[in-house]
N, C-alpha and C positions, 0 to 999 in steps of 0.2 A: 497514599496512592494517588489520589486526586492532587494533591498539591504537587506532588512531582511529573505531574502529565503537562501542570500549568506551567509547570518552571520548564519544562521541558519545549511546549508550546514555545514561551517566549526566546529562550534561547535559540530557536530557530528560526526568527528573525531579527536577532542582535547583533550586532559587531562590539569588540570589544577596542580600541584605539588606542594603542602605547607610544610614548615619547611626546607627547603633546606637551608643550611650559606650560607649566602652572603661573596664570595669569596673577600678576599681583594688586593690593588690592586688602583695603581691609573691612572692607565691606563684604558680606557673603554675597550679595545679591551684585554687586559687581565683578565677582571672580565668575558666577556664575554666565553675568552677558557676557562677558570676554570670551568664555568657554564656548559658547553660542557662539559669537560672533565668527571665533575660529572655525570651530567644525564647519560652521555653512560654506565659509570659503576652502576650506577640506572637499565636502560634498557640491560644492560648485566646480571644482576643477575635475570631479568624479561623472558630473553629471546625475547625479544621484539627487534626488527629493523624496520630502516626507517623514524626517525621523519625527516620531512620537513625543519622545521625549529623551533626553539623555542627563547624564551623573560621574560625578570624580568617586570611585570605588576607595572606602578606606577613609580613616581621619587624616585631617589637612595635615603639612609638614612644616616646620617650620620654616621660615626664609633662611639660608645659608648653609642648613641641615646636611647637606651631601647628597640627599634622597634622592632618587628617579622621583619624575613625575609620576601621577598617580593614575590610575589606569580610568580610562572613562569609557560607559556603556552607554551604546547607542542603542534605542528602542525599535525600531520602522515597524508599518504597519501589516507588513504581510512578508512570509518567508521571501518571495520573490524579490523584495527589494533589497532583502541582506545577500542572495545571490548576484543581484544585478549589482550592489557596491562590491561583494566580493572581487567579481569577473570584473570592473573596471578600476580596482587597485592595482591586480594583477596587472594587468596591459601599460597603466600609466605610474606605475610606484617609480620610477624609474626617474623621470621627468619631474612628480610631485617633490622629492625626496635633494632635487638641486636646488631648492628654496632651502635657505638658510637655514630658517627656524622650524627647517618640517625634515630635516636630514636624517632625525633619530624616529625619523614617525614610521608606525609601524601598523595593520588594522588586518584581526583574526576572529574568524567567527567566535561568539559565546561559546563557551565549555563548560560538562560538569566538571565537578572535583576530580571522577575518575578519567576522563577525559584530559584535566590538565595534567594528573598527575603521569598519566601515556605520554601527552606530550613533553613532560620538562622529561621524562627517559631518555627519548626519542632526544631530544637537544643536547644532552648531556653525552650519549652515543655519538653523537657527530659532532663533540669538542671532543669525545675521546678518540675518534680515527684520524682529524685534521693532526691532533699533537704526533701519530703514530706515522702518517702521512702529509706533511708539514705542503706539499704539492697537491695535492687533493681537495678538492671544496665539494665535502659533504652536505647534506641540506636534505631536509624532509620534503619530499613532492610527491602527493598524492598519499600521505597514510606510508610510505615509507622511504629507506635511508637509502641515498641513491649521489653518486657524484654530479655534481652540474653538467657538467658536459653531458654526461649517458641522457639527460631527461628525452632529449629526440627519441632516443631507440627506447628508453621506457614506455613513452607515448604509443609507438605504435606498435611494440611488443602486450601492450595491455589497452 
C-alpha cells in the first residue's frame, strides 16, 4: 500500500518522452550526457526547468537492431512542473517536432500498468475507426475518442 502511494506520488510528477535517438556511444556514461544534453535542449525550447533526474526505460538495443528508441522517464520536482511541461508541449509540439531529429518525439505523462493498458485500448480504437473511416482523424483528447476537427465543440460542450 505504501509503496504504491510512492509510485503513484512520483508518477505525478513524471513525463515519460518517446522517440528520442539513442545517443551512440560506447560508454554508458557517454550515452547517458548525450541523453542530458538532449533533453535540456527538449526542455529549453519547452521553457521548462528542474528535472530531478531522468533514465532510458528497458535494456539497451543493439546498434542496427530495428528497435524504437527507448522510452526515457523524466523525474521534476513537483506535480506542477510535469503540468507546466505537459501545457507547454501541447502549445509548442507542433513547432518542436519540425526539427529533424525531434520529428518522431513525442512526451506523455507517467502511467500505471492499468492506466497504459486504457491507453494502448484507447489507440488501438482509433487505428480501428481511421481504417473504417479512412477521412477521419481520430485521436484521444481529454480521456476520450473524439475526431480532430470536433475537439472545439468538445471543449466547450465539457
Amino acid at each position: 500500500m505504501m509503496e504504491e502511494a510512492i509510485q503513484d506520488q512520483e508518477r505525478r510528477r513524471s513525463v515519460v518522452v518517446q522517440g528520442l535517438p539513442e545517443p551512440p556511444g560506447d560508454k554508458p556514461s557517454e550515452r547517458v550526457a548525450a541523453d542530458r544534453t538532449e533533453l535540456s535542449h527538449v526542455l529549453d525550447e519547452l521553457g521548462v526547468e528542474c528535472p530531478i533526474s531522468s533514465y532510458r526505460m528497458g535494456p539497451p538495443y543493439q546498434a542496427g537492431s530495428g528497435h524504437r528508441p527507448r522510452l526515457i522517464k523524466i523525474i521534476l520536482p513537483a506535480s506542477k512542473f510535469q503540468r507546466q511541461l505537459l501545457a507547454e508541449w501541447n502549445k509548442k509540439r507542433a513547432h518542436i517536432k519540425q526539427n529533424g531529429k525531434w520529428q518522431h518525439l513525442n512526451i506523455r505523462p507517467s502511467l500505471s500498468p492499468t492506466e497504459l493498458e486504457e491507453r494502448r485500448a484507447m489507440q488501438k480504437e482509433c487505428t480501428d475507426r481511421r481504417k473504417t473511416e479512412p477521412n477521419a482523424d481520430w485521436i484521444i483528447y481529454a480521456g476520450n475518442i473524439v475526431k480532430r476537427s470536433e475537439v472545439p465543440n468538445f471543449r466547450k460542450n465539457n
